[in-house]
C-alpha positions in Angstrom: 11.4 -19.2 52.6 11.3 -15.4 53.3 7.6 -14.1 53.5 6.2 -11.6 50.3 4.7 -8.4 52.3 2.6 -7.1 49.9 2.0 -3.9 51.4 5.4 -2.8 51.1 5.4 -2.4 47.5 7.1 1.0 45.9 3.8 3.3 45.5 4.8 3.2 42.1 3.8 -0.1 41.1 0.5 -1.7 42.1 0.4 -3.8 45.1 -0.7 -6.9 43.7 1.1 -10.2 44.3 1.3 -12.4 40.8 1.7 -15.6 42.3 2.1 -16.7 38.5 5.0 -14.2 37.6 6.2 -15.0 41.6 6.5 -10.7 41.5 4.7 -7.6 42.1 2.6 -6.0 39.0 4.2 -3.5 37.5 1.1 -1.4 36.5 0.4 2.3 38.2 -1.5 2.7 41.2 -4.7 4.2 40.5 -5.3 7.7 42.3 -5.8 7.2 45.9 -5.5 3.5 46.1 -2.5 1.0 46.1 -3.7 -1.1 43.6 -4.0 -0.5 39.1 -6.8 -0.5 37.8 -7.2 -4.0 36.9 -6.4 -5.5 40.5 -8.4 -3.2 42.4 -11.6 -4.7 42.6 -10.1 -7.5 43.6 -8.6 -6.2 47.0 -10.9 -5.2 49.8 -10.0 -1.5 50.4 -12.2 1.4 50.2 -10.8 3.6 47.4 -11.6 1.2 45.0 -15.2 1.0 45.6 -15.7 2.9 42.4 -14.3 -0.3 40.5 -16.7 -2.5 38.7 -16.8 -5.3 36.5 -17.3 -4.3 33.3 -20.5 -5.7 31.8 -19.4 -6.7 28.4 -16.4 -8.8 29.4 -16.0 -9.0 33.4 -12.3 -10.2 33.4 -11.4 -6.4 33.7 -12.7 -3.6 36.0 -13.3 0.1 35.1 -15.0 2.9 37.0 -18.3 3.5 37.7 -18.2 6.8 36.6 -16.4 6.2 33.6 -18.8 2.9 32.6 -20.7 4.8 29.7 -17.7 6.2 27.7 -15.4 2.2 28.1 -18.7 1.0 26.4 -18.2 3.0 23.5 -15.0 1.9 23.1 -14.7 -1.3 25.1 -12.5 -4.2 23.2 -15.5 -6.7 24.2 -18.3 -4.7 22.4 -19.9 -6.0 19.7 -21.1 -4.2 16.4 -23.9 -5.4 14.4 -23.1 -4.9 10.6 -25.6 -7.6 9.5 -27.7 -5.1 7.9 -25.1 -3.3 5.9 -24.2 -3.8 2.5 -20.5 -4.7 3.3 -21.5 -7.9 4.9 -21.8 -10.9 4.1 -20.7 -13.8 6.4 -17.5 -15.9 5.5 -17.6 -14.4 2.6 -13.5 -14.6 2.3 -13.3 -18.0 3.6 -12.0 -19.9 1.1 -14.1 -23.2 -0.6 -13.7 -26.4 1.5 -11.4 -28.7 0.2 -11.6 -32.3 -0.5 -9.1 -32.3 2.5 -11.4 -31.2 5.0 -9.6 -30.8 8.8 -6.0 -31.6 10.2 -5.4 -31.8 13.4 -2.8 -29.4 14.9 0.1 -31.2 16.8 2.9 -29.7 18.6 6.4 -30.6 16.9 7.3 -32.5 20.2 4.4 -35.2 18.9 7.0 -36.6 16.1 9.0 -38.9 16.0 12.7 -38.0 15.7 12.6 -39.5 12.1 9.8 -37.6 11.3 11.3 -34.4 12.1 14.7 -35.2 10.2 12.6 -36.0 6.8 10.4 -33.1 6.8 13.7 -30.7 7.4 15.7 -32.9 4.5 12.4 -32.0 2.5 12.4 -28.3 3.2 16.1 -28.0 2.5 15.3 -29.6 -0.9 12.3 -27.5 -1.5 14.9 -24.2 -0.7 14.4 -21.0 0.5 14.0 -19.4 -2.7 10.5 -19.0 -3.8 9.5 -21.4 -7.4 6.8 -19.4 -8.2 8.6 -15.7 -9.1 11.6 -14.2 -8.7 12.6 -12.8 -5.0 13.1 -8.6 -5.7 15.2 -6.7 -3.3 13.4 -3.3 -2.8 15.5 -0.3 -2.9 17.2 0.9 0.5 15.0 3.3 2.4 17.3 6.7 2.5 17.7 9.5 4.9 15.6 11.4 2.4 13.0 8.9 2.5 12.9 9.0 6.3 13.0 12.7 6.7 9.9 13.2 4.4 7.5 10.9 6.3 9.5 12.5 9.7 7.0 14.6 11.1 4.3 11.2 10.8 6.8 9.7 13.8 8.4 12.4 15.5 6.8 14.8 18.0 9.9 16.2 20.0 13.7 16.4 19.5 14.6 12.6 19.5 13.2 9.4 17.9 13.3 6.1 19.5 15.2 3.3 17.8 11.4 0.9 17.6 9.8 4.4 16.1 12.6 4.7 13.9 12.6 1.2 12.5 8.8 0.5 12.1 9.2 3.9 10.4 12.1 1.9 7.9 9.4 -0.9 7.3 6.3 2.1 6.4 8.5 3.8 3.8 10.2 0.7 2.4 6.4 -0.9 1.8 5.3 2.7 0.2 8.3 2.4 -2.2 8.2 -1.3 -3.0 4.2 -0.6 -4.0 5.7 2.2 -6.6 8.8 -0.2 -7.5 6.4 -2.9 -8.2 4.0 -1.1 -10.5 7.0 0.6 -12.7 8.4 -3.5 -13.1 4.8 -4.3 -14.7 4.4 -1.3 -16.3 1.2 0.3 -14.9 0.1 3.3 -14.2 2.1 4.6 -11.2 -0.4 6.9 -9.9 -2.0 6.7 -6.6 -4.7 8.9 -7.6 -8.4 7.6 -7.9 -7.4 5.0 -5.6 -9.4 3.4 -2.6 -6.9 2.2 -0.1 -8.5 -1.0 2.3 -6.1 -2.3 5.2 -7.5 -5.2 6.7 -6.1 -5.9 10.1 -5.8 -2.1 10.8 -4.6 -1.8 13.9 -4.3 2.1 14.5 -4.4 2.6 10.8 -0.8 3.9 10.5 0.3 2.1 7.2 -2.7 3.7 5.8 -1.8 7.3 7.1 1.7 6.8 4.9 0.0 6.0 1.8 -2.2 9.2 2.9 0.9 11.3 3.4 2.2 10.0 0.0 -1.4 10.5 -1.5 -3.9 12.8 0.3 -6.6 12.6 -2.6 -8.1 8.8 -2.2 -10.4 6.7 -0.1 -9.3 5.1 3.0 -11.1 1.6 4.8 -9.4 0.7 7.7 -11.0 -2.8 9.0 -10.3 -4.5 12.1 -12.3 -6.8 14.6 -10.7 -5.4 17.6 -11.1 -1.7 18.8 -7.2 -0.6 19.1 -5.8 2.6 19.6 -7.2 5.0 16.7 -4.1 6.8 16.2 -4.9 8.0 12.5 -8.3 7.9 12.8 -7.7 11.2 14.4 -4.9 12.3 11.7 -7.3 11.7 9.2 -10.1 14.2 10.6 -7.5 16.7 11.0 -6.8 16.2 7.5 -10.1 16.3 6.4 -9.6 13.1 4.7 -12.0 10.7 3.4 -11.7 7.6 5.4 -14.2 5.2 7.5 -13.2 2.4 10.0 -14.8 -0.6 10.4 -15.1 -3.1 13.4 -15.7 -6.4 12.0 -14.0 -9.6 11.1 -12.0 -9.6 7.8 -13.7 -13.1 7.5 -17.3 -11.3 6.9 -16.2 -8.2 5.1 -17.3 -7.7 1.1 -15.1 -4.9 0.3 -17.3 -4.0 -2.8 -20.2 -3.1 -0.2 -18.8 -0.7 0.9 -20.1 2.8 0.6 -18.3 5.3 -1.6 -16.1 2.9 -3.1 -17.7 2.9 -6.6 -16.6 6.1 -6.9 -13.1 4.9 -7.2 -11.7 3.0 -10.1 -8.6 1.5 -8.8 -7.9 -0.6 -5.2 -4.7 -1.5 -3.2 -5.1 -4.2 -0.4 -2.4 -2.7 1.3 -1.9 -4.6 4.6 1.1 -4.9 7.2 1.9 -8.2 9.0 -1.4 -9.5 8.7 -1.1 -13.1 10.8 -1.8 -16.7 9.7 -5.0 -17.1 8.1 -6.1 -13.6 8.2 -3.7 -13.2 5.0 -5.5 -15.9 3.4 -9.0 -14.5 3.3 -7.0 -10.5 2.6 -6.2 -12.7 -1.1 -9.9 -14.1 -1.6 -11.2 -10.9 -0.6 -8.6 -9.2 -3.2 -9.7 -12.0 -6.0 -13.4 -11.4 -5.8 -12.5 -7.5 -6.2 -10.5 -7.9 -9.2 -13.6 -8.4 -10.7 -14.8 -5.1 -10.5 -12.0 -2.9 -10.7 -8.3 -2.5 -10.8 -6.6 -4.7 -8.1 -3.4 -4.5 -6.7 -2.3 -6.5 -3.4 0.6 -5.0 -0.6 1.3 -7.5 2.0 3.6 -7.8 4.4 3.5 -11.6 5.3 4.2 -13.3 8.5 3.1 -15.4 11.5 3.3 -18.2 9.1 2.9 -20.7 12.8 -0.9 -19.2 13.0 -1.8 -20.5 9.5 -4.8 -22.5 9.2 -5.7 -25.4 6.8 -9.0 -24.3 6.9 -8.5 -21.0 5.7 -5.3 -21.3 3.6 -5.5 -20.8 -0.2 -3.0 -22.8 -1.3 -3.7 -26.4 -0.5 -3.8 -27.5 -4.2 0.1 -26.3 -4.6 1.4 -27.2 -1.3 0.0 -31.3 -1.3 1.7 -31.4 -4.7 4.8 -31.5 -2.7 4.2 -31.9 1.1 1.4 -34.6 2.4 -1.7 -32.5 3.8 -0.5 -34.1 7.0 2.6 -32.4 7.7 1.0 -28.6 6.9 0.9 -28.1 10.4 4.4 -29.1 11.1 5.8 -26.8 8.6 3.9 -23.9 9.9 5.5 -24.5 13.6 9.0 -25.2 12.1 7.9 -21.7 10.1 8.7 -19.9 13.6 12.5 -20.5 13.4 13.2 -18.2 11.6 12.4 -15.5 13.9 12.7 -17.1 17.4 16.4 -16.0 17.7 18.7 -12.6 17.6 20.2 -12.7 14.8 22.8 -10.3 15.5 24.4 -13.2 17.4 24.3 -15.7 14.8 26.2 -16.1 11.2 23.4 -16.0 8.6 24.8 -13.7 6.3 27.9 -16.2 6.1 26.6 -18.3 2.8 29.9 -20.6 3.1 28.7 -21.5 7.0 25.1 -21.6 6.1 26.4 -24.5 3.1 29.0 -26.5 5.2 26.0 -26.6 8.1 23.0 -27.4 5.7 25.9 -30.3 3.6 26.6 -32.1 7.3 23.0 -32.5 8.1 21.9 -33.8 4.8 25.2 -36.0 4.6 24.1 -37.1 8.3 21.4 -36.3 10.4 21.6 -39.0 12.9 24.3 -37.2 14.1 22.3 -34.2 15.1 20.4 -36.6 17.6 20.9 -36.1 21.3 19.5 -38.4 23.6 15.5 -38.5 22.7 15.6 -35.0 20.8 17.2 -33.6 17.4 20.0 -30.6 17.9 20.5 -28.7 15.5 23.1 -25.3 14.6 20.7 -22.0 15.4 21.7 -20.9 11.8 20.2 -24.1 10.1 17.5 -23.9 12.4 16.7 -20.7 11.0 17.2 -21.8 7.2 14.9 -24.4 8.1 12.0 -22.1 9.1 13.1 -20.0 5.9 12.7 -22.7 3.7 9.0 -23.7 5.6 7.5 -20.0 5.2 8.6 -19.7 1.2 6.7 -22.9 0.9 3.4 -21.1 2.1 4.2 -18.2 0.4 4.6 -19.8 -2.6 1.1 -21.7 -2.0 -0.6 -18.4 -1.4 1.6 -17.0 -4.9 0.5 -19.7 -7.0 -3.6 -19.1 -5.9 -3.3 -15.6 -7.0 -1.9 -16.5 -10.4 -4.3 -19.5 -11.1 -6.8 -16.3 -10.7 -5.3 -14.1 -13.4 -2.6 -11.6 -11.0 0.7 -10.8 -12.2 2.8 -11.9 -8.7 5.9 -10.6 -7.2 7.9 -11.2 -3.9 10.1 -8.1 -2.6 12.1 -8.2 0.7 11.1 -5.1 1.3 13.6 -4.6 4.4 16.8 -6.0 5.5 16.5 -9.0 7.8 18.4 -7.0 10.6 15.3 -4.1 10.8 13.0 -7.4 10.7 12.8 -10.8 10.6 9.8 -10.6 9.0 10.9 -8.9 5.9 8.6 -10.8 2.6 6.0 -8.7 1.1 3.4 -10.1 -1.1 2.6 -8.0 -4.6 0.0 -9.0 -7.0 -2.3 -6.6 -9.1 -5.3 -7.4 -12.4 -6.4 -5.1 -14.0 -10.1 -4.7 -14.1 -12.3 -7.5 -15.1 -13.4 -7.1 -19.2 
């Protein structure tokens, strides 16, 4: 076995030994020492006396000289909104049902049978949604791209991640304006308080702004991420506020400035699990007040809750409550493989693949485990995330929204590629 000398690590890369990863870390020395920020305190070497624990959450270090400005923006700090209008505790939780808890087991807890019926009952359930009719939203174009180009591109060149998470911005603006011209509402953006839950640095809400400059922006999110348009929106002079909470607590109608605004778009991108459940309940207890209209882009259908999900009464009226959890881990097949290597566009492969395992699924069994082709693997996961989605569909339309699915964005610029569209109009 040949030794690991630490201290002859590249003085690019911290000299840390990850026993875990079996490899260096890969973070930047800090100044002076040979060891990041985050291992320094943990070596014995005196340029990194300046490193301390930091008090709110002592699994990282920063400097001491630096301790009062991380506490203002420190992930671990905690903001007490308890006295503010906008809060109300678990307010967007949905009701307990009858049902009350299920246990979360992984899939490798079933029994072989068990697996093959629930995948013979999603293929029978399909992949197309029951609830409404699955819209394709226009093709972004080069037009498209190049008006929203100076919200992504600083220099010369455009990466190929900035370029296709600017695809998925533009094709969400458009499918909003597609879907308010296919149920005939007013198109206009204008009077409009825009609220994205699950913020992160607020950039789906600086597109709306770009496309709209003259509404309300609430950018809510529990964790303090990188504000990158907070600071576009003081340059712009915009009217905007952030809010560091959990979606879980927020009463949108609390807070301030909104009444001025007669219309509001829940406009939200990739909001995980459960947190899209309680963006709908918030969204239903809006609608009535005002004008509601609901832009999600849904995914991480393997981090739903039972708890929190809002479409229990739909989904046990053609799953058992029990096997919720197994289709929200068979939910992740459909975006656990590169699909560039597979043959999913096929529909005559996709047919002869889905026909052999329905005519015989025993012969899918290896040994102690179930085998099966990547692409029906990945129909299979399809067919699991349209039954949630149709869950969380039917719950907005036993509350009075007109419901839509787009795919907003071919399957190649994401796997991910469902958004959720509802709108009311205002309560008489």
């Amino acid at each position: 076995m040949v030794e690991t000398d630490i201290t002859s690590a590249p003085p690019v890369y911290c000299a840390h030994y990850v026993e875990r990863k079996k490899r260096r870390c890969k973070l930047t020395p800090l100044k002076h020492s040979t060891y990041c920020a985050e291992h320094a305190a943990h070596h014995k070497d005196s340029s990194n006396a300046d490193q301390i624990p930091c008090p709110l959450d002592p699994a990282h270090f920063i400097s001491r000289s630096k301790l009062e400005q991380h506490l203002k923006v420190c992930n671990a700090r905690k903001y007490d909104h308890s006295s503010q209008p906008y809060f109300k505790e678990n307010v967007n939780v949905p009701p307990p049902h009858e049902i009350r808890t299920l246990k979360r087991e992984p899939l490798s807890k079933l029994s072989i049978q068990e697996l093959i019926d629930t995948c013979l009952e999603l293929i029978k359930y399909g992949a197309i949604s029951k609830i409404c009719e699955l819209k394709d939203t226009e093709p972004v174009s080069d037009e498209d791209i190049d008006h929203y180009r100076p919200l992504f591109q600083k220099g010369d060149k455009v990466g190929s991640s900035a370029l296709r998470h600017a695809t998925q911005q533009v094709a969400l603006v458009n499918t909003l304006a597609e879907f308010q011209k296919s149920i005939s509402t007013d198109t206009s953006l204008s009077d409009t308080c825009f609220v994205e839950l699950g913020a992160g640095s607020g950039k789906l809400s600086q597109w709306f702004h770009h496309k709209v400059n003259d509404s309300f922006f609430v950018l809510v999110d529990r964790q303090m991420c990188r504000k990158k348009a907070d600071s576009y929106f003081k340059k712009q002079k915009s009217n905007f506020v952030r809010l560091k909470m959990d979606i879980k607590d927020i009463d949108v109608g609390g807070v301030p400035d909104l009444d001025k605004y007669k219309k509001i778009c829940f406009a939200c991108k990739h909001l995980c699990g459960g947190a899209t459940d309680m963006a709908l309940v918030s969204a239903v207890q809006s609608a009535q007040l005002r004008e509601t209209t609901v832009l999600i882009a849904l995914c991480c259908h393997h981090l739903c809750s039972w708890d929190l999900y809002t479409g229990k009464d739909y989904f046990i009226k053609h799953f058992k409550p029990q096997q919720f959890y197994t289709l929200s881990s068979l939910s992740a097949w459909a975006t656990c493989f590169k699909l560039e290597t597979m043959q999913i566009d096929d529909k005559e492969v996709l047919k002869n693949v889905i026909q052999k395992y329905q005519n015989n699924p025993e012969s899918f069994i290896q040994g102690e485990h179930l085998v099966l082709d990547r692409n029906l693997q990945w129909y299979i996961g399809r067919c699991a995330k349209n039954v949630l989605n149709d869950g969380r569909a039917q719950f907005m339309l036993n509350n009075g929204f007109r419901v839509q699915f787009y795919r907003y964005v071919n399957v190649s610029i994401s796997p991910e590629n469902t958004s959720l569209l509802c709108f009311k109009s205002a309560a008489t």
